[in-house]
TIVO-2410 file (N, C-alpha, C; in nm, 3 decimals):
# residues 160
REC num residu      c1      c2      c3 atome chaine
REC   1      X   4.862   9.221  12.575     N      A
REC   1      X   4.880   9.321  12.679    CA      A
REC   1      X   4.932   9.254  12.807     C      A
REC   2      X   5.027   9.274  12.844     N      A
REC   2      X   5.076   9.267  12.989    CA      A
REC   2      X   4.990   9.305  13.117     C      A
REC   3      X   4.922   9.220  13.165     N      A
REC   3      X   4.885   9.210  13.316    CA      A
REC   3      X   4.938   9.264  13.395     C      A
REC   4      X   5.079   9.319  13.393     N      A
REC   4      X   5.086   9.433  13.530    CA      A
REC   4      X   5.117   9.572  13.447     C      A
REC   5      X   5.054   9.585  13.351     N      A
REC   5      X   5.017   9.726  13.309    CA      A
REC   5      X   4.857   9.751  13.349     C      A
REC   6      X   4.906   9.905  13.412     N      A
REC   6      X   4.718   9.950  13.409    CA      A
REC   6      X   4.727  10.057  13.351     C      A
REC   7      X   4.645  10.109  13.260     N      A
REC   7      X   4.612  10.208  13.165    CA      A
REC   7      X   4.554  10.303  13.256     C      A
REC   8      X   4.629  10.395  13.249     N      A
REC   8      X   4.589  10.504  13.375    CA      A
REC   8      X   4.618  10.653  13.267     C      A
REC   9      X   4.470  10.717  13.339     N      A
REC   9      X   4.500  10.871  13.312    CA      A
REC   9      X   4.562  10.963  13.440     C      A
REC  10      X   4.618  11.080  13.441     N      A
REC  10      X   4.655  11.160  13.529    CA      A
REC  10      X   4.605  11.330  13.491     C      A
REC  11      X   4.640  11.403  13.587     N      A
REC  11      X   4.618  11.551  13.576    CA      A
REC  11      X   4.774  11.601  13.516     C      A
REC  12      X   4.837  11.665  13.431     N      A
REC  12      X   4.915  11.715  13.453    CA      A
REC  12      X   4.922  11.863  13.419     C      A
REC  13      X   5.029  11.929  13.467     N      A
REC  13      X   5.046  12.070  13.434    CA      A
REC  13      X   5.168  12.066  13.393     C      A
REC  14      X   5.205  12.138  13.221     N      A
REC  14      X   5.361  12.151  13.206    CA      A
REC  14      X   5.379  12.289  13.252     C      A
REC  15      X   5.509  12.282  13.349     N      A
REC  15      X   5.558  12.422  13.383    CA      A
REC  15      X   5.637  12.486  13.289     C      A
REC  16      X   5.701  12.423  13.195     N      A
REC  16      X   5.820  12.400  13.067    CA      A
REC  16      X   5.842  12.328  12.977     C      A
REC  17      X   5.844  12.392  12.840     N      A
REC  17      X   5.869  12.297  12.772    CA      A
REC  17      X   5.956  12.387  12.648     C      A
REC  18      X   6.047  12.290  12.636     N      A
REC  18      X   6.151  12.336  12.482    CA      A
REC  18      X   6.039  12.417  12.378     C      A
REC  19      X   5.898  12.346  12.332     N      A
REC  19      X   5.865  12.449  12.239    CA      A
REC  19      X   5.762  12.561  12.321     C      A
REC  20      X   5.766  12.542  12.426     N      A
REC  20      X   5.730  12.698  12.438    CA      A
REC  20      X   5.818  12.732  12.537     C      A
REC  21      X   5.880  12.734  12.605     N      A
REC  21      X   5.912  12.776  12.735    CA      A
REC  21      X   5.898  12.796  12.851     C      A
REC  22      X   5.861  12.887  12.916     N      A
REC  22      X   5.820  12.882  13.038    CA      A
REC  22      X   5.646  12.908  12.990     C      A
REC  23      X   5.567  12.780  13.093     N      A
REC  23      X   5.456  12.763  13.016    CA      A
REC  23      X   5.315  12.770  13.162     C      A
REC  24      X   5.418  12.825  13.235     N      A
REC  24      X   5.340  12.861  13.390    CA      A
REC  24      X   5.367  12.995  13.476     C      A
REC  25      X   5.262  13.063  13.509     N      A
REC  25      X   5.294  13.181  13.594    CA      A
REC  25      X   5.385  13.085  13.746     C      A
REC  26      X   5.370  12.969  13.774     N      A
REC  26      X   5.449  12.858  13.877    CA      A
REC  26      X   5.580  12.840  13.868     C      A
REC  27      X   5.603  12.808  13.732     N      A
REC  27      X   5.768  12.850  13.733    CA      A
REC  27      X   5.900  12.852  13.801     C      A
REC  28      X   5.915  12.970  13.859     N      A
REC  28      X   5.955  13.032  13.900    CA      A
REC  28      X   5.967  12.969  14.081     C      A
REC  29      X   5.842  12.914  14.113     N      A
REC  29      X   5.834  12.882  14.241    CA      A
REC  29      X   5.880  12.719  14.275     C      A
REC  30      X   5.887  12.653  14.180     N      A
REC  30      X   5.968  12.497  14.133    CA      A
REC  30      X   6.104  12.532  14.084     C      A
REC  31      X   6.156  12.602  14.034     N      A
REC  31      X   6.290  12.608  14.052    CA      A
REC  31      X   6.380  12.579  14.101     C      A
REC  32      X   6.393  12.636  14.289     N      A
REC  32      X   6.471  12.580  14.344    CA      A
REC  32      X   6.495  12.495  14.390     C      A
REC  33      X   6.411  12.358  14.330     N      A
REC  33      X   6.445  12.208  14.360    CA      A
REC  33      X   6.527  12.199  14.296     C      A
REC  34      X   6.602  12.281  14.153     N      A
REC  34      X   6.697  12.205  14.117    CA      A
REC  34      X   6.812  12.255  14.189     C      A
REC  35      X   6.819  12.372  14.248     N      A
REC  35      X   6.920  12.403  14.311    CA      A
REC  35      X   6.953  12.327  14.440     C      A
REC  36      X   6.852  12.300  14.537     N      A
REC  36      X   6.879  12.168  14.618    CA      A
REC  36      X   6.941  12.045  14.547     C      A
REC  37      X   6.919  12.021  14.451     N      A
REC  37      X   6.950  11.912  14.391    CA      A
REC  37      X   7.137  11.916  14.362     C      A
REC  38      X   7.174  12.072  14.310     N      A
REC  38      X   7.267  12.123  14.264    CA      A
REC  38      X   7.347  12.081  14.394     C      A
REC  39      X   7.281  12.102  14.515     N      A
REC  39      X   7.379  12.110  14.641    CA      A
REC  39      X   7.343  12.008  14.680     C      A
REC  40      X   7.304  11.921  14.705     N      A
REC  40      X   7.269  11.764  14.736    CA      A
REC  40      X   7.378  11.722  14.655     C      A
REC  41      X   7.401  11.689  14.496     N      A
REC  41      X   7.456  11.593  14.416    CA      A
REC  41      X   7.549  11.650  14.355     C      A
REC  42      X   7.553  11.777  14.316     N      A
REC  42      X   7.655  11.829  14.213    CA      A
REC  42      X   7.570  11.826  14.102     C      A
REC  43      X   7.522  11.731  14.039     N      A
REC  43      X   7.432  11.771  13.957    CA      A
REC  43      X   7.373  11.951  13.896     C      A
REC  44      X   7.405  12.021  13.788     N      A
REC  44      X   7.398  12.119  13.757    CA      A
REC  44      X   7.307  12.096  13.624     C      A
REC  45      X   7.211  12.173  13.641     N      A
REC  45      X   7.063  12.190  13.508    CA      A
REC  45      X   7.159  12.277  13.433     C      A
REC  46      X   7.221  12.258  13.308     N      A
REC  46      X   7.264  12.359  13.186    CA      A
REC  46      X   7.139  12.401  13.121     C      A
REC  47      X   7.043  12.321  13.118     N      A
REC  47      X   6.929  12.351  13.017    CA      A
REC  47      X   6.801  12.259  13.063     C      A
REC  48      X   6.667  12.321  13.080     N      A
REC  48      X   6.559  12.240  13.090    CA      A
REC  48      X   6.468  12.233  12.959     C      A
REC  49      X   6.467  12.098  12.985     N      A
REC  49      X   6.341  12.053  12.879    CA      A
REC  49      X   6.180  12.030  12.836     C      A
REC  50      X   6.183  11.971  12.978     N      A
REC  50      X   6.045  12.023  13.038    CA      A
REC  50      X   6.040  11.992  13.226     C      A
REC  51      X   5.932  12.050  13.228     N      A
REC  51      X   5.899  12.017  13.383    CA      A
REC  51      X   5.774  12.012  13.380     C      A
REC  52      X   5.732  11.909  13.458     N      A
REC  52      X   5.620  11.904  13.447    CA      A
REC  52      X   5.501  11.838  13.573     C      A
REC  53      X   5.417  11.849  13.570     N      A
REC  53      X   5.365  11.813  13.769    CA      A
REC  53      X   5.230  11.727  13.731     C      A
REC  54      X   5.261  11.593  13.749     N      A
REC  54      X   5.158  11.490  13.738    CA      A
REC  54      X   5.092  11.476  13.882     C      A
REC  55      X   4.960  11.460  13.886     N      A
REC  55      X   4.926  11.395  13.975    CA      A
REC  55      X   4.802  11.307  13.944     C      A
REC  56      X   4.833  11.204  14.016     N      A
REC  56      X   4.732  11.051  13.951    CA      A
REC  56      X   4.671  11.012  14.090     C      A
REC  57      X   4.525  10.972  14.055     N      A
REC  57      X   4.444  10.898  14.148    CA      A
REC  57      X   4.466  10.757  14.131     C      A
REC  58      X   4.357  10.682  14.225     N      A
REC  58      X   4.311  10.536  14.258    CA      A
REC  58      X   4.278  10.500  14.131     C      A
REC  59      X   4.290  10.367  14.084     N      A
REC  59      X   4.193  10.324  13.969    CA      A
REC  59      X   4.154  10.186  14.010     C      A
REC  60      X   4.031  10.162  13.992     N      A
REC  60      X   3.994  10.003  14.032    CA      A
REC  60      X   4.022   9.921  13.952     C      A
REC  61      X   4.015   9.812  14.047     N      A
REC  61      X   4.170   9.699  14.015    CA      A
REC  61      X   4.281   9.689  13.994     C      A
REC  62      X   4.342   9.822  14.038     N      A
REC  62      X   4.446   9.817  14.002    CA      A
REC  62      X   4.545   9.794  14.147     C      A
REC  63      X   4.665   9.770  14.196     N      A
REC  63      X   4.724   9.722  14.240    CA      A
REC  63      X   4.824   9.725  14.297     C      A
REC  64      X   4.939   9.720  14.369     N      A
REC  64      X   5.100   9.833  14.365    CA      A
REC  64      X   5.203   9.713  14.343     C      A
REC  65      X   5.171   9.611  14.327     N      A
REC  65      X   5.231   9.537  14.198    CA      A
REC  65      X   5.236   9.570  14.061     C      A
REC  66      X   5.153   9.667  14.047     N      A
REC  66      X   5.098   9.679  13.864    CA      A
REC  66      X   5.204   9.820  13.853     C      A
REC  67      X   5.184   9.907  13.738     N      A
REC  67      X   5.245  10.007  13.729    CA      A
REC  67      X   5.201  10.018  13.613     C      A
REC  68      X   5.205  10.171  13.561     N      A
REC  68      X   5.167  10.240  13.426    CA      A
REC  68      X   5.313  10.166  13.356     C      A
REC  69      X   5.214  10.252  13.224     N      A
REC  69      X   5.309  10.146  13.117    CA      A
REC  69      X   5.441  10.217  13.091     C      A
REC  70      X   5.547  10.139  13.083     N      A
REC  70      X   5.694  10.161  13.130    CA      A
REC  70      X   5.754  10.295  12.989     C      A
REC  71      X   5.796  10.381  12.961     N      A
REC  71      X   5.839  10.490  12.885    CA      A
REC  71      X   5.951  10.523  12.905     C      A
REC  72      X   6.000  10.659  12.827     N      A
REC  72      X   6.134  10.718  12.853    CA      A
REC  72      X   6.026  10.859  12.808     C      A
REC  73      X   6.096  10.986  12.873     N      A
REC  73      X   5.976  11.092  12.898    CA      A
REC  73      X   6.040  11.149  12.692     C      A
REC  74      X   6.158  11.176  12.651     N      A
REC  74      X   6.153  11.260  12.571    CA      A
REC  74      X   6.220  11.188  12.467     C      A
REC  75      X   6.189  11.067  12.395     N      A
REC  75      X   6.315  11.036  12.313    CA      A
REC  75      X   6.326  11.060  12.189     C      A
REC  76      X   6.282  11.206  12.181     N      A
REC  76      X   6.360  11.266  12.021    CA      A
REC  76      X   6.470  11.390  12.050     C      A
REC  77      X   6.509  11.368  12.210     N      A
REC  77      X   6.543  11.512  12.247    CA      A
REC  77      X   6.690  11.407  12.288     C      A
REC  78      X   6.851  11.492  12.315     N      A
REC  78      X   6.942  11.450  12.305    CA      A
REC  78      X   6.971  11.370  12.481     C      A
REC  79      X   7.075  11.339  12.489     N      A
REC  79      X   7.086  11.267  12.625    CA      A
REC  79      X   7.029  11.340  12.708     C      A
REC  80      X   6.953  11.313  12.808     N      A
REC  80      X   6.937  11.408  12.917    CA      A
REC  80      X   6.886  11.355  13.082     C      A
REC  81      X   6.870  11.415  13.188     N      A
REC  81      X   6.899  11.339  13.302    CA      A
REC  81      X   6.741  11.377  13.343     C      A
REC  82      X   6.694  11.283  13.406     N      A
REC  82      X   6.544  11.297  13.462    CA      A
REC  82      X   6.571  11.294  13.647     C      A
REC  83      X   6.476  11.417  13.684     N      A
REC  83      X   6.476  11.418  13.833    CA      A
REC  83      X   6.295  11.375  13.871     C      A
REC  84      X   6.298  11.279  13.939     N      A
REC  84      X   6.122  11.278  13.985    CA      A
REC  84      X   6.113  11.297  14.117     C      A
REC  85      X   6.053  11.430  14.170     N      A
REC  85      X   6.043  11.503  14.307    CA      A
REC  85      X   5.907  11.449  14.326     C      A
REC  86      X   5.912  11.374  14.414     N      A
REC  86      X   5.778  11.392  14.556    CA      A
REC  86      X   5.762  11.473  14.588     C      A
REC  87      X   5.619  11.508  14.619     N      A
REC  87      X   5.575  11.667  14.664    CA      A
REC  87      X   5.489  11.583  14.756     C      A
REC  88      X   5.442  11.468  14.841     N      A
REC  88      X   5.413  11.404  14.929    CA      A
REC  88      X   5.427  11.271  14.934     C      A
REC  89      X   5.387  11.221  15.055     N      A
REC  89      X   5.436  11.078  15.088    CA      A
REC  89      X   5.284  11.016  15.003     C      A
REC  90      X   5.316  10.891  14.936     N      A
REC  90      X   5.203  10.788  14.890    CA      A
REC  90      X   5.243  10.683  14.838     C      A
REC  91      X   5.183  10.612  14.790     N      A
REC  91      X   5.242  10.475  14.721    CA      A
REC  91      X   5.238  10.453  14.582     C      A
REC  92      X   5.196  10.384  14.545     N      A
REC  92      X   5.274  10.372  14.355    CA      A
REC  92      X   5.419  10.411  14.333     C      A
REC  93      X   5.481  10.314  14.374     N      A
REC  93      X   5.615  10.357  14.364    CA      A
REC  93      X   5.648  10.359  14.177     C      A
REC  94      X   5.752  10.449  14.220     N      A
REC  94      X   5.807  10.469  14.074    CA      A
REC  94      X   5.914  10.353  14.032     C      A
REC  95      X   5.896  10.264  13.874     N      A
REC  95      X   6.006  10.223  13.903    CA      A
REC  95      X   6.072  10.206  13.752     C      A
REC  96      X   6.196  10.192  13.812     N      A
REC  96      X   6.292  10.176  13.693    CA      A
REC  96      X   6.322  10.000  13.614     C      A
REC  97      X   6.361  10.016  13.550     N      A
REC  97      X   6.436   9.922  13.434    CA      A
REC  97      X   6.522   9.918  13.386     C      A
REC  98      X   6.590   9.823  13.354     N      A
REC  98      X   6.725   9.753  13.333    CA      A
REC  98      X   6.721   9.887  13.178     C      A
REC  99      X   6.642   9.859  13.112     N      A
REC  99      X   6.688   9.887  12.971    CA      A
REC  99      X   6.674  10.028  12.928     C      A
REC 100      X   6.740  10.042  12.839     N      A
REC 100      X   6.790  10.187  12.789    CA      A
REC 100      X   6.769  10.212  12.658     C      A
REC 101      X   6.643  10.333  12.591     N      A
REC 101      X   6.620  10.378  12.487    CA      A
REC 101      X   6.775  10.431  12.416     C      A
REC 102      X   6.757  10.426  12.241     N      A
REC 102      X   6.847  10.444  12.205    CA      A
REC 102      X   6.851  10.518  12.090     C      A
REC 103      X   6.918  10.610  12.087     N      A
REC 103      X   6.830  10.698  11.932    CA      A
REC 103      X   6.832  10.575  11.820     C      A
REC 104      X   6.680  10.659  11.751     N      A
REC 104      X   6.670  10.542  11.619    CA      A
REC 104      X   6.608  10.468  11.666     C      A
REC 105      X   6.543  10.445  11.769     N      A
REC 105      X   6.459  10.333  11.833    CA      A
REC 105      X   6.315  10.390  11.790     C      A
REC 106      X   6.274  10.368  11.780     N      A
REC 106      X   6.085  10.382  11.759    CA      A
REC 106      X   6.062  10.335  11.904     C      A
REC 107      X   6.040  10.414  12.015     N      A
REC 107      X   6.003  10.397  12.134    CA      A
REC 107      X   5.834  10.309  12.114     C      A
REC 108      X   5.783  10.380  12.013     N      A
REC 108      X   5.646  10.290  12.024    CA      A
REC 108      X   5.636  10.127  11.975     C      A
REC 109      X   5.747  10.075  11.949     N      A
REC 109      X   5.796   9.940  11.900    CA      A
REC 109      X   5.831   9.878  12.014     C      A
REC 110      X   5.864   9.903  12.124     N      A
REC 110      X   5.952   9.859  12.225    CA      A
REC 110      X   5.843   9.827  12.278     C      A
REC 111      X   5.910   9.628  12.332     N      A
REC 111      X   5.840   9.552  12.364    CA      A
REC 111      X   5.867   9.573  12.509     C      A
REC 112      X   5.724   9.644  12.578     N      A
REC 112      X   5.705   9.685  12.784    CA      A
REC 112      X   5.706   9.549  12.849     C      A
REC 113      X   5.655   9.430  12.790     N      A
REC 113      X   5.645   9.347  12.867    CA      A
REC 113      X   5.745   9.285  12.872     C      A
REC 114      X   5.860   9.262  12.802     N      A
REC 114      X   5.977   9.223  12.806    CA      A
REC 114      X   6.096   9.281  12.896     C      A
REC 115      X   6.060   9.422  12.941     N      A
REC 115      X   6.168   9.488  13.021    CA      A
REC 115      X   6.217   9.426  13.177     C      A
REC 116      X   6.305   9.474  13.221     N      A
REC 116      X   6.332   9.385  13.352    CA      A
REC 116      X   6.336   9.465  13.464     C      A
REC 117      X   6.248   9.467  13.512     N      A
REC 117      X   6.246   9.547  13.649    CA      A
REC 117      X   6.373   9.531  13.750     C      A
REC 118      X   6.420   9.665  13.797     N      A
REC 118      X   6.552   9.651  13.874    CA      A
REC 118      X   6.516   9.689  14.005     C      A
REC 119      X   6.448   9.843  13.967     N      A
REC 119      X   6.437   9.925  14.139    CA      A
REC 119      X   6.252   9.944  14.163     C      A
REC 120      X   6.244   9.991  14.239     N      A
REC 120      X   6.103  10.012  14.302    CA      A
REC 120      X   6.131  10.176  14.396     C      A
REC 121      X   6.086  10.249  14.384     N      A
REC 121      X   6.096  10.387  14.474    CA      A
REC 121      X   5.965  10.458  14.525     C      A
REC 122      X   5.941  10.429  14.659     N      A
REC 122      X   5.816  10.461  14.704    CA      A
REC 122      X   5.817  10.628  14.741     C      A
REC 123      X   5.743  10.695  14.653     N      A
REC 123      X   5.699  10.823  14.669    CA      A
REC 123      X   5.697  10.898  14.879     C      A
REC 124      X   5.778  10.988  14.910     N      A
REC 124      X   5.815  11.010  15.051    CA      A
REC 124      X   5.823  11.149  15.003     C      A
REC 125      X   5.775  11.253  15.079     N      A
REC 125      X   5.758  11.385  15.091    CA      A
REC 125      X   5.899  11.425  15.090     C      A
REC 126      X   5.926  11.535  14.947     N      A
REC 126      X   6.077  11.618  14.982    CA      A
REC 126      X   6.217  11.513  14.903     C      A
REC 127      X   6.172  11.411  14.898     N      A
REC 127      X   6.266  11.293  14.830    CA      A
REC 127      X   6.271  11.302  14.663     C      A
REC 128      X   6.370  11.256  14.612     N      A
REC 128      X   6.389  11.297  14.431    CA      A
REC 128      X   6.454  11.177  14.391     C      A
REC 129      X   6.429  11.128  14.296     N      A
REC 129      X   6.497  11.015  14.232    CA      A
REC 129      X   6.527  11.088  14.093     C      A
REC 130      X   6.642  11.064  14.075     N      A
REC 130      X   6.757  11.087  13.968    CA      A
REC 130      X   6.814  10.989  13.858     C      A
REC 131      X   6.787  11.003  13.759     N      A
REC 131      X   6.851  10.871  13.675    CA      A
REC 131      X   6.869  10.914  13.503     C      A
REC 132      X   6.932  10.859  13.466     N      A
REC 132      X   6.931  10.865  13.303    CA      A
REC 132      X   6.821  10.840  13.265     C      A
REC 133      X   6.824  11.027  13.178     N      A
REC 133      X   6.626  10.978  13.100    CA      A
REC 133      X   6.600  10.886  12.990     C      A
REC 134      X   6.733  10.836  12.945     N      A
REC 134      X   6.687  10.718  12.866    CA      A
REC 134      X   6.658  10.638  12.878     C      A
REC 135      X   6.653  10.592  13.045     N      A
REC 135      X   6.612  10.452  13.094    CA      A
REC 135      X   6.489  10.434  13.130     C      A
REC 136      X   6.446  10.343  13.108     N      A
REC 136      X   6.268  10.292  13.076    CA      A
REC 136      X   6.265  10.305  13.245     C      A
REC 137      X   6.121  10.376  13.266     N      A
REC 137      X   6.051  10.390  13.389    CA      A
REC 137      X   5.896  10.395  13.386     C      A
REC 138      X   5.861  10.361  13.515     N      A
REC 138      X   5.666  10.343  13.463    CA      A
REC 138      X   5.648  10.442  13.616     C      A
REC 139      X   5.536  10.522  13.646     N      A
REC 139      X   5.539  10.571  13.717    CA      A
REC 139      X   5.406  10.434  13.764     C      A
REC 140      X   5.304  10.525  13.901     N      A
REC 140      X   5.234  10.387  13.919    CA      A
REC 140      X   5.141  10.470  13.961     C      A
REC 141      X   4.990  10.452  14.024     N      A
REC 141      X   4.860  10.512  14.073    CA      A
REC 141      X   4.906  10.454  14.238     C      A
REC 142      X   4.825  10.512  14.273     N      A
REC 142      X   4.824  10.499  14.452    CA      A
REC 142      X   4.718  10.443  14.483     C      A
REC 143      X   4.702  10.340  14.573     N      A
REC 143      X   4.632  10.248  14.589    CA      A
REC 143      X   4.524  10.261  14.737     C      A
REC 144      X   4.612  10.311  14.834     N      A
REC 144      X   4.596  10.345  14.944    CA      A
REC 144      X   4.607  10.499  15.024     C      A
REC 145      X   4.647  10.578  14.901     N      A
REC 145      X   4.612  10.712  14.935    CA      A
REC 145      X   4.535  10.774  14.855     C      A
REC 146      X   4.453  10.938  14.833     N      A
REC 146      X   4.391  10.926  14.804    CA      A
REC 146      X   4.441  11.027  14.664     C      A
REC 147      X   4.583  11.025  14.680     N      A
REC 147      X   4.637  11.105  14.517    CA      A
REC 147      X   4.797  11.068  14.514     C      A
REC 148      X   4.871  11.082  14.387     N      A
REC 148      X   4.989  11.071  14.405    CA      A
REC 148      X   5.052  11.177  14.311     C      A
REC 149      X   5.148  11.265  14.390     N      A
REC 149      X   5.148  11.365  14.297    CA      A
REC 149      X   5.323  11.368  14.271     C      A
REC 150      X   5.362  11.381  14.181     N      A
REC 150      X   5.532  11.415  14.163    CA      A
REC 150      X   5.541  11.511  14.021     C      A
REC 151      X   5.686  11.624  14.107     N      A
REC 151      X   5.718  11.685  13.972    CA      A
REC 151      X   5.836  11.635  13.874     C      A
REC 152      X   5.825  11.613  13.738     N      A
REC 152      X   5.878  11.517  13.653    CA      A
REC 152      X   6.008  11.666  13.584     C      A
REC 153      X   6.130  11.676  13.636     N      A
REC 153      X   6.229  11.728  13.561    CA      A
REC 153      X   6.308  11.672  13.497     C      A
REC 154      X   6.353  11.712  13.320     N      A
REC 154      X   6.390  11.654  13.226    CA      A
REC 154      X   6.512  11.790  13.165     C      A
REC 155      X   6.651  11.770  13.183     N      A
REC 155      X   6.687  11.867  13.195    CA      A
REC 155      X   6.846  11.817  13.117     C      A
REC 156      X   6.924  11.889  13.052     N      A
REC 156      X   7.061  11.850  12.992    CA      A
REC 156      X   7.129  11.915  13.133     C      A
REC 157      X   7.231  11.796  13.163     N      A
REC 157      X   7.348  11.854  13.261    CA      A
REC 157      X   7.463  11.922  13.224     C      A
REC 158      X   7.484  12.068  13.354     N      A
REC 158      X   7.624  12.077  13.285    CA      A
REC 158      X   7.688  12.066  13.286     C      A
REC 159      X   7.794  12.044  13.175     N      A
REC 159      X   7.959  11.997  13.194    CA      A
REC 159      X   8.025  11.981  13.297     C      A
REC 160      X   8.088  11.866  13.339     N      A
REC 160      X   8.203  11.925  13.485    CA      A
REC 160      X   8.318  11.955  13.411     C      A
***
């Protein structure tokens, strides 16, 4: 086991998901982040996959060097683009990795401690980080606040 993994639980709520659908009377009220997003980037949602609203506490010993263990949110589902919205300012930054899931991969084979850390993104109220959902990311616990909450969108883009 890798030393800057910490085995962390969280709260989550799915708002959406491919096998059921809309899976929240909330819905409806998370939506128009993607349309900010639409007008921020160009970026256009053709289709969502899931959405979903984590929020994670403190865990002892743990650290903001450390980070949950590094994943890709959907990899039996086809290319698709991941948005992670802050819904407040805290720490456990989110971060990304060099490397990129690939269909046919057995995601549960893939060696976490081997990946190469590139970026670091500290959770800021109203802020979204955007990236290919095939690329390995670990979200992290908050160390110094007293929750860390972000909504996790997983969505196919559409065509330009």
């Amino acid at each position: 086991m890798d030393d800057r993994i910490t085995e962390a639980s969280a709260i989550c709520h799915t708002l959406y998901s491919t096998e059921r659908g809309i899976n929240s009377d909330y819905f409806h009220s998370f939506k128009p982040i993607m349309y900010f997003l639409e007008e921020k980037t160009g970026i256009t949602c053709a289709r969502f996959l899931r959405i979903r609203i984590r929020r994670s506490f403190p865990v002892p010993g743990h650290c903001l060097s450390k980070y949950n263990r590094p994943h890709i949110d959907l990899p039996e589902i086809i290319p698709f683009t991941t948005l992670v919205y802050y819904t407040e300012d805290s720490d456990g930054d989110t971060i990304l990795f060099k490397e990129e899931y690939y269909p046919g991969l057995d995601p549960d084979k893939v060696d976490v401690c081997s990946l190469t850390e590139t970026d670091r993104f500290v959770p800021k109220k109203g802020a979204g980080l955007v990236f290919n959902g095939y690329r390995y990311h670990a979200g992290n616990n908050p160390v110094n606040f007293k929750k860390r909450t972000i909504i996790n969108f997983d969505f196919v883009e559409r065509e330009k």
